[in-house]
N, C-alpha and C positions, 0 to 999 in steps of 0.2 A: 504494500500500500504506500503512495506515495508520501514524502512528508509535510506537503499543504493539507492533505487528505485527514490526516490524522490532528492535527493541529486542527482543522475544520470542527471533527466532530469531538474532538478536547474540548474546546470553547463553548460547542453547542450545548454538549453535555454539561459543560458548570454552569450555564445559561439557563437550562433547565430544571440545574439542581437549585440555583439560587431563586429564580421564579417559583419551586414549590416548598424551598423554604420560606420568603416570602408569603404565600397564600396562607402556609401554615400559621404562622405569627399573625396576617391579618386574621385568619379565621376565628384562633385564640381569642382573639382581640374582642372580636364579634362577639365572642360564646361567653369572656369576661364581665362586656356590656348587658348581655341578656339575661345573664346569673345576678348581675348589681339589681338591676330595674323588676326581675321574681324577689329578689329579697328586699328590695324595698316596700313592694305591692306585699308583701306578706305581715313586714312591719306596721305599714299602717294597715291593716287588715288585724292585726293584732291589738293595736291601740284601740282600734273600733269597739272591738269586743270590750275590751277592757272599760272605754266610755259607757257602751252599754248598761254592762255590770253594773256600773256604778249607779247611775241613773233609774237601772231597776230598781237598785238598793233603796236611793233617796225616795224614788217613786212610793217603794214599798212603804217606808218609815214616814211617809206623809200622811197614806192610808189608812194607817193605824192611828198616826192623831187623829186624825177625824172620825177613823169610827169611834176612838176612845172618848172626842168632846160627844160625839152624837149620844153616847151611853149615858156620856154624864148628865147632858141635858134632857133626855128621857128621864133620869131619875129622879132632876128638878122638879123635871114639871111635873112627874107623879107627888113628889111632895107635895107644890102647892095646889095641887089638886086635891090632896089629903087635908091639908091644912085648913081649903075652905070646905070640902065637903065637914070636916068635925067640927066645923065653926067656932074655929078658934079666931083669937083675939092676936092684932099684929105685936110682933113683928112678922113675918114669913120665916121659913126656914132657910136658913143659909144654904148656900149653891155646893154643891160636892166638890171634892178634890178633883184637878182635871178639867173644871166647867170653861170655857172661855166665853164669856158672855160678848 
């Protein structure tokens, strides 16, 4: 084989090797990108939840005040329903623990 010939496909061949080294490292590059931007979508996907949570939390612990004032004002007002039904003399009974008038 001659020796432009081989010198030809010398060249061609590190031309090739370096182009698909190249690609390699872009493609890396690419697959770097794509793994940062799932793990970012995962983190705030995480936080979400997490806001959620919390949210349910307070939601829940509001619930309960108010069923808790709603109790207590039920048992007001059964008082002073008690109070005029027995015909009693003021003052009224005082409001329960819990009442928020």
């Amino acid at each position: 084989m001659p020796e432009w010939m081989q010198i030809l496909l010398t060249g061609t061949g590190s031309a090739a090797a370096a182009f698909i080294a190249a690609w390699a490292l872009l493609r890396k590059g690419a697959w770097d990108d794509r793994q940062a931007w799932f793990n970012q979508i995962q983190e705030e996907r995480d936080a979400a939840d997490r806001r959620a949570e919390v949210s349910v939390e307070a939601f829940n612990a509001q619930a309960d005040r108010f069923w808790a004032d709603k109790a207590a004002s039920r048992n007001h007002v059964g008082a002073l329903t008690d109070h005029i039904w027995q015909r009693k003399p003021p003052p009224p009974p005082e409001p329960p623990a819990g009442y928020i008038p």
